[in-house]
C-alpha positions in Angstrom: 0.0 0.0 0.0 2.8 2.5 0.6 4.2 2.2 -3.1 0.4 3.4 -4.4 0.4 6.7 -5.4 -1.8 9.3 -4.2 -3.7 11.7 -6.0 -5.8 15.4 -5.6 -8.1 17.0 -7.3 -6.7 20.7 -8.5 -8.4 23.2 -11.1 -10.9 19.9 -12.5 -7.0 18.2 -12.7 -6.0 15.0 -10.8 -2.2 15.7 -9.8 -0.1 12.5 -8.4 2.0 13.4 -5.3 5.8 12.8 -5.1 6.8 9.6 -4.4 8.4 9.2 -1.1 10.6 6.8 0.8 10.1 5.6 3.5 6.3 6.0 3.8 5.2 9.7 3.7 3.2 9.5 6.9 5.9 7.8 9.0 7.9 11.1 7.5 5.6 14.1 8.7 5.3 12.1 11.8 9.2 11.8 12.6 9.2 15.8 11.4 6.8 16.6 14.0 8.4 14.6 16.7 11.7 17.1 15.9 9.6 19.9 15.6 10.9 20.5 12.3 7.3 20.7 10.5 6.7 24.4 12.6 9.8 25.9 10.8 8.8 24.6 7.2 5.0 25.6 7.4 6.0 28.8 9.1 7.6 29.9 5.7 6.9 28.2 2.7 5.8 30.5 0.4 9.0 31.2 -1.3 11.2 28.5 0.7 14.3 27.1 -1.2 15.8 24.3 -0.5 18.7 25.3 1.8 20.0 24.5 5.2 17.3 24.0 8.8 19.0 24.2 11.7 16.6 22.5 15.0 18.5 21.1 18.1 21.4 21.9 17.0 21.5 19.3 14.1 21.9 20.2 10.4 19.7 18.6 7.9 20.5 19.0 4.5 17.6 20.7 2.4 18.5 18.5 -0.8 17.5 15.5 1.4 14.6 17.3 2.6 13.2 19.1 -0.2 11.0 15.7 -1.5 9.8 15.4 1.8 8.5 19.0 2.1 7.0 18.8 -1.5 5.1 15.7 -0.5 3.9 17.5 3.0 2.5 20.5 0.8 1.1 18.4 -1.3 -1.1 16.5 1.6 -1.2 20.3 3.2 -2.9 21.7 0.2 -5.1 18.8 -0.1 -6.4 18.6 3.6 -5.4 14.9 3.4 -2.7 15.9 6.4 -5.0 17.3 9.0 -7.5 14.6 8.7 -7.9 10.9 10.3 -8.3 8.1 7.9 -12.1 7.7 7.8 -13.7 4.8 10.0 -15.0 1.7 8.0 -18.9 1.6 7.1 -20.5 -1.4 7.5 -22.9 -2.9 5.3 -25.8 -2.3 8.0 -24.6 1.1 8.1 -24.8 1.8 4.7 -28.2 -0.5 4.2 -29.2 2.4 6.4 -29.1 4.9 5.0 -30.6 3.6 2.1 -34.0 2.9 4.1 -33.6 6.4 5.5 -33.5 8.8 2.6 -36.4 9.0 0.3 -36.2 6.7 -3.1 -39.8 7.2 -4.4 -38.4 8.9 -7.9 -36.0 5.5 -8.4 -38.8 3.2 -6.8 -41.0 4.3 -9.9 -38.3 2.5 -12.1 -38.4 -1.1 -11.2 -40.0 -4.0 -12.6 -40.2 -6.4 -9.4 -40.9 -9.8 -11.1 -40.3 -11.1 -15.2 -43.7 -10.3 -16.5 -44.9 -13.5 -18.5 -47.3 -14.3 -20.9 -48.9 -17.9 -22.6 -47.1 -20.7 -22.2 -44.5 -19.3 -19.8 -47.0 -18.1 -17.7 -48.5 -21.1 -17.2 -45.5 -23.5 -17.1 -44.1 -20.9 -14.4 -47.1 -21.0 -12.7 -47.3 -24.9 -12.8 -43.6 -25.7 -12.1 -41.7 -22.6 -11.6 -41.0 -21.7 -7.8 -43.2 -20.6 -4.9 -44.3 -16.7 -5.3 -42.2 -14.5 -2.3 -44.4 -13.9 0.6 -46.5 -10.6 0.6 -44.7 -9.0 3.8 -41.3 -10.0 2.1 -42.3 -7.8 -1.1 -40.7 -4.1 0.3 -37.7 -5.5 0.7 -37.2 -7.0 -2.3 -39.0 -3.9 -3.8 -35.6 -2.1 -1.5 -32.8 -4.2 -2.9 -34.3 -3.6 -6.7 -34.4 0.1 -6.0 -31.0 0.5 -4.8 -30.0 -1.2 -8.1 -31.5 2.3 -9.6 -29.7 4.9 -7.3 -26.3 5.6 -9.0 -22.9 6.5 -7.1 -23.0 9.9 -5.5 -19.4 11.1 -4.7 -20.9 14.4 -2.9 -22.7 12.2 -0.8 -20.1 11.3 2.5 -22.0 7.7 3.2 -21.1 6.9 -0.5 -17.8 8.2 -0.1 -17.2 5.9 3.4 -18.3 2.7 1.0 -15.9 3.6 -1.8 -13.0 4.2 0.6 -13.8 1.1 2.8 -13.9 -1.2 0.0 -10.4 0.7 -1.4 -8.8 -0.2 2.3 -9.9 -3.4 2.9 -8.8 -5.0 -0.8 -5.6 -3.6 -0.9 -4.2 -3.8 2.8 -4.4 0.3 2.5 -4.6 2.5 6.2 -5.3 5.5 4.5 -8.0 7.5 2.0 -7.9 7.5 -1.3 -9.4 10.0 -3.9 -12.6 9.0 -5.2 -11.7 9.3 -8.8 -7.9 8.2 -10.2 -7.0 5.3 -11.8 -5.9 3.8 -8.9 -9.7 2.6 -9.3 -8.5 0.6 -12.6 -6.2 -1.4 -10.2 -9.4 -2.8 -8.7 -10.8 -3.7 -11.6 -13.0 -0.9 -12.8 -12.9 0.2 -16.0 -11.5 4.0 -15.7 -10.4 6.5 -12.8 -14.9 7.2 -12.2 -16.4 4.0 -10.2 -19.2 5.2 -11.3 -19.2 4.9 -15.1 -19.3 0.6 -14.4 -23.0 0.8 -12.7 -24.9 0.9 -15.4 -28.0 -1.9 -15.0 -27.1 -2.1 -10.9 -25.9 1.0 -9.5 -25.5 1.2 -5.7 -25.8 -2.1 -5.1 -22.8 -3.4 -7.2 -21.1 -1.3 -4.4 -22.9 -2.6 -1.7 -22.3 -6.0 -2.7 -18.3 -5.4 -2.7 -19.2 -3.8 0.5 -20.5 -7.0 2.1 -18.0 -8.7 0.4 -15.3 -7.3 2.3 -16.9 -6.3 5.1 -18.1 -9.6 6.2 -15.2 -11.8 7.8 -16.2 -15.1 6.1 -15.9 -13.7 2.7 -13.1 -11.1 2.8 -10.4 -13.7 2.6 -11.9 -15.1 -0.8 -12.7 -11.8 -1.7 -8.5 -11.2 -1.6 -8.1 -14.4 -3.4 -10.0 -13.7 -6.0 -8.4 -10.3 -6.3 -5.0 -12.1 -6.3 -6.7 -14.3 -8.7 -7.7 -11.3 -11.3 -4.0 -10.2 -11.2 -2.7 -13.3 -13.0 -0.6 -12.8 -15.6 -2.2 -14.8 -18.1 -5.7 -15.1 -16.3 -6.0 -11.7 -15.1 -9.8 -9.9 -15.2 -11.1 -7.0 -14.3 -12.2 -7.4 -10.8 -14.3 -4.7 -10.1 -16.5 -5.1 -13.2 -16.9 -8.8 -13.0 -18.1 -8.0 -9.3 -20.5 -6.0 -11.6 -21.8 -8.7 -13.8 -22.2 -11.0 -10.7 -24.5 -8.6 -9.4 -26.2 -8.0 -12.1 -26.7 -11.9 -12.4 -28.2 -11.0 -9.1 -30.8 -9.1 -9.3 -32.3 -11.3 -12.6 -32.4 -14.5 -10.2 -34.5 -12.3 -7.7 -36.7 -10.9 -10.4 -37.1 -14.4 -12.1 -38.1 -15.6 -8.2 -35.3 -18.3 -8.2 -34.6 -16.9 -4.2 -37.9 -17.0 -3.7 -38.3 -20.1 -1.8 -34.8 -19.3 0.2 -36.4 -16.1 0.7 -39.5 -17.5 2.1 -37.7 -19.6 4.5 -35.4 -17.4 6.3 -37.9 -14.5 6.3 -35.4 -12.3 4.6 -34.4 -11.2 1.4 -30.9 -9.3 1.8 -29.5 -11.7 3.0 -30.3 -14.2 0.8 -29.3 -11.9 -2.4 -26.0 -11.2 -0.7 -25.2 -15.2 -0.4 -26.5 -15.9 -4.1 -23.8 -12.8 -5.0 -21.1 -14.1 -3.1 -21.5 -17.9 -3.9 -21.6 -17.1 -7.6 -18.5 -15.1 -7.2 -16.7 -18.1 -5.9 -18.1 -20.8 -8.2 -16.7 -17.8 -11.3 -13.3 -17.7 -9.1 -13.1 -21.4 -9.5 -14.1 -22.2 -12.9 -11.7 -19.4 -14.0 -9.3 -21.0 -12.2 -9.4 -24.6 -12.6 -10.4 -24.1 -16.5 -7.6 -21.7 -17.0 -9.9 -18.7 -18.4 -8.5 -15.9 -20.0 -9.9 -12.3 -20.2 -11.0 -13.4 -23.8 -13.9 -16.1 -22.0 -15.3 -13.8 -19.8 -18.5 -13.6 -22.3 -19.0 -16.7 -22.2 -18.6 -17.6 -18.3 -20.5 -15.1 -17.4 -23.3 -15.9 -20.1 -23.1 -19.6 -18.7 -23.8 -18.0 -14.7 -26.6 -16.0 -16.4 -28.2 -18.5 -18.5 -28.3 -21.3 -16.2 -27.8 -20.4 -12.3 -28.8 -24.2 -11.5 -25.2 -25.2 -12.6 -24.2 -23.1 -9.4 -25.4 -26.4 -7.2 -22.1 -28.1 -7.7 -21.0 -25.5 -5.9 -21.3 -27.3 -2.3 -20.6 -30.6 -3.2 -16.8 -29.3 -4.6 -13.8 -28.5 -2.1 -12.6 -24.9 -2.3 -9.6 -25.8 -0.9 -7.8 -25.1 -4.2 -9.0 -21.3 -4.2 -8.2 -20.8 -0.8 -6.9 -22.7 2.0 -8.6 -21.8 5.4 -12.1 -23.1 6.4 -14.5 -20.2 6.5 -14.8 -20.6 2.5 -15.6 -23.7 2.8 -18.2 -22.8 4.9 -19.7 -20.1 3.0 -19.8 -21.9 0.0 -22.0 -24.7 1.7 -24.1 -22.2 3.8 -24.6 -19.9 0.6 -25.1 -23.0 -2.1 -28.4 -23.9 -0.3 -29.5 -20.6 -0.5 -30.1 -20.8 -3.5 -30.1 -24.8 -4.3 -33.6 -25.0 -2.8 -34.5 -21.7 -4.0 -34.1 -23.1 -8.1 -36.1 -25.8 -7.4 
């Protein structure tokens, strides 16, 4: 994390600070321990890089000037007078969400497939159980979150960008909310926001759960490692995307219903339907040795027929990843949806 660079927004521009080494913050911090920072800030319009004298000790200002330039940088930027901000959690940010009024995106969804003739009545005859009346508004909840798009004025958006930025890379501190440091993750340019398209918000809540949740943040950083694969490398991010977006057709085609039914919930159940097809992508990708140039057809495959996702408990993970909550959730999240495609 301490090699990533850092960026700022000045004039509509995104400027990179100066690279520093050792790690910038460990730098202001030792600076402030000598007391050094009070004779920099005190007169740096103008300042050349010269000779400080503090305690009696020389330091040259060849050696220093980087430093400095990188301090200003974080100075102008407000970066250096702020805390790192505190995770949000995906309660936190489901929230929110059932706070604020959605009524203009709650207009644009289509709850259910509608279906006509034959399909009608085959669905009606063998398709799954309808989802229980007092489950509806929260399905209706998860369908309108897909229709609110990323707000980067709005701090609880911000909080869910920046936690999902720390906990995939290992990173303590904040990161600007557009810079292609997002392209490392996987999207598709320096704007999150541009990859939402068809599942807005809750593409990001989904990675928020992810990583958030400690039985699925340790896959989530093996399929990262995964996506960085020098022949099977993906975009991360964006395939998180599709996944969701795989989602949200298996609730509106009812195939959580019965799952949904059951537990009483419907969050819940969308979440382990997400993250359970993200694992059973991981693993095919891995264990068929996909390339970038298959992800149309795997991801058509997930989309097409969700009832291949079954094998997904009865397979050991222990190929993607080692330890045992995987395991786990893959078992626990396979019957969520195993009964529910019935």
């Amino acid at each position: 994390p301490s090699e990533r660079p850092c960026y700022k927004m000045q004039n509509g521009n995104l400027l990179r600070a100066p690279k520093v080494d050792p790690d910038l913050h460990e730098c202001i911090s030792e600076l402030k321990n000598h007391g050094i920072l009070q004779v920099l800030t005190a007169e740096t319009n103008g300042w050349q890089p010269g000779e400080v004298t503090t305690s009696g000790s020389l330091l040259k200002g060849q050696l220093l000037s980087p430093i400095l330039g990188c301090f200003l940088f974080y100075l102008e930027s407000g970066v250096s007078s702020q805390q790192p901000g505190q995770f949000i959690s995906f309660n936190e940010a489901l929230e929110h969400f059932q706070t604020v009024d959605l009524s203009s995106f709650k207009k644009r969804i289509q709850p259910t497939i509608q279906r006509t003739g034959l399909a009608a009545l085959r669905h009606c005859l063998f398709g799954p159980p309808k989802l229980h009346q007092g489950l509806q508004e929260e399905r209706d909840l998860v369908l309108t979150i897909a229709q609110c798009g990323l707000d980067s004025q709005n701090p609880t958006h911000g909080r869910v960008l920046q936690t999902i930025y720390k906990k995939l890379t290992g990173s303590k501190f904040d990161c600007a909310l557009h810079g292609d440091h997002w392209e490392d993750l996987g999207f598709q340019g320096a704007n999150p926001a541009t990859d939402l398209r068809g599942t807005g918000f809750l593409a990001l809540l989904h990675l928020l759960y992810l990583v958030m949740d400690s039985k699925t943040l340790l896959m989530a950083q093996e399929i990262l490692r995964l996506s960085h694969h020098h022949i099977q490398q993906f975009p991360f991010c964006l395939m998180s995307v599709n996944i969701t977006r795989i989602a949200i057709q298996a609730l509106r085609e009812e195939c959580l219903s019965r799952e949904c039914n059951r537990r009483r919930k419907v969050i819940p159940v969308v979440n382990s339907f997400y993250a359970a097809t993200f694992l059973h992508l991981a693993r095919m990708w891995r264990t068929q040795h996909n390339t970038i140039l298959d992800s149309g057809f795997v991801l058509k495959e997930l989309g097409i027929e969700p009832r291949a996702l079954r094998s997904i408990g009865k397979r050991s993970t222990a190929e993607l990843n080692p330890q045992p909550a995987p395991a786990f959730l893959v078992w626990d999240y396979s019957r969520a949806f195993m009964h529910g495609s019935r």
